[in-house]
C-alpha positions as CSV (number, residue, x, y, z in Angstrom):
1,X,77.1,114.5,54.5
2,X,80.6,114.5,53.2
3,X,81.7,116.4,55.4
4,X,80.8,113.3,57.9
5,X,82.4,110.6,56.1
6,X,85.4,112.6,56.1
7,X,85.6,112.5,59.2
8,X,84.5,109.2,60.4
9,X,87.4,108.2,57.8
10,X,89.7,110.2,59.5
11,X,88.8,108.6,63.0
12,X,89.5,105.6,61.6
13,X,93.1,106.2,60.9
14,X,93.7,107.6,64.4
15,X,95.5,104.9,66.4
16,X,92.4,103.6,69.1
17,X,93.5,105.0,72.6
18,X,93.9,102.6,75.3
19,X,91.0,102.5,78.2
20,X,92.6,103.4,81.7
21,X,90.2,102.2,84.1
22,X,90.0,103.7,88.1
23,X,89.9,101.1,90.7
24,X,86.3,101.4,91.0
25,X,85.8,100.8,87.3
26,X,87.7,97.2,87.8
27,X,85.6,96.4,90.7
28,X,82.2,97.2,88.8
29,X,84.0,95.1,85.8
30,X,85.2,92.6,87.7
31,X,81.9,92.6,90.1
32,X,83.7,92.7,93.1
33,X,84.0,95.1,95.9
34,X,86.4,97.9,95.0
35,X,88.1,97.0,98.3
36,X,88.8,93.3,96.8
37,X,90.4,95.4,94.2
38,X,92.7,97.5,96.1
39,X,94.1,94.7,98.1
40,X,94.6,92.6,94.8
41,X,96.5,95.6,93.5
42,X,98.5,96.2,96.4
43,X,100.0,92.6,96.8
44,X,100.3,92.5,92.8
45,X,98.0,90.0,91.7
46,X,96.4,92.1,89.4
47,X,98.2,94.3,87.0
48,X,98.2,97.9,87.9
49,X,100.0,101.3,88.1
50,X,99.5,104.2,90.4
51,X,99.1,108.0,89.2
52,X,98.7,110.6,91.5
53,X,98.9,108.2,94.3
54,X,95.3,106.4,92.5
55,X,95.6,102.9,91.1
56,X,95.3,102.6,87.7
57,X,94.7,99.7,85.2
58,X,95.1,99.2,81.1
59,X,91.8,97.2,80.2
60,X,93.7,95.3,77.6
61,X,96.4,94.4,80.3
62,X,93.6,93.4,82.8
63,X,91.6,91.1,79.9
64,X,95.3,89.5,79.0
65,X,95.6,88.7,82.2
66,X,92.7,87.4,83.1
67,X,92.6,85.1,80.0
68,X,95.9,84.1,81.1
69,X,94.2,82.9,84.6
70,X,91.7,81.5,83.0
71,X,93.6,78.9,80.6
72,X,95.8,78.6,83.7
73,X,92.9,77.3,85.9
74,X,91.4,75.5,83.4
75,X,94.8,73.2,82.9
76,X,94.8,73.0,86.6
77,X,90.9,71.7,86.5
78,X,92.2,69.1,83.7
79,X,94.8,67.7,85.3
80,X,92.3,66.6,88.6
């Protein structure tokens, strides 16, 4: 038992990784077609990298930026 509270302890002082999602794990998020995705990526309206020649995303660069489109729609809903 100590020897589990040592270690959860532990795990806690370990700096959290960052989630890199595929392309199909944005679609899914997203709920879109992973298709929708790629395109999105390609012409750089979603934030992405490649590795291996596979798109890539950060989750917490994906939810900034969609927060950011958010609040930027919604000012553009206020202003009508």
């Amino acid at each position: 038992m100590a020897e589990d509270r040592d270690r959860e302890r532990d795990r806690d002082k370990r700096p959290q990784r960052t989630q890199i999602m595929t392309l199909k794990e944005v679609a899914k998020y997203l709920g879109v077609h992973s298709m929708t995705v790629y395109r999105l990526l390609k012409e750089k309206k979603l934030p992405g990298f490649k590795v291996g020649g596979q798109w890539r995303t950060k989750k917490e660069v994906l939810d900034n930026y969609l927060l950011r489109e958010i609040d930027k729609s919604s000012q553009e809903f206020k202003k009508k």
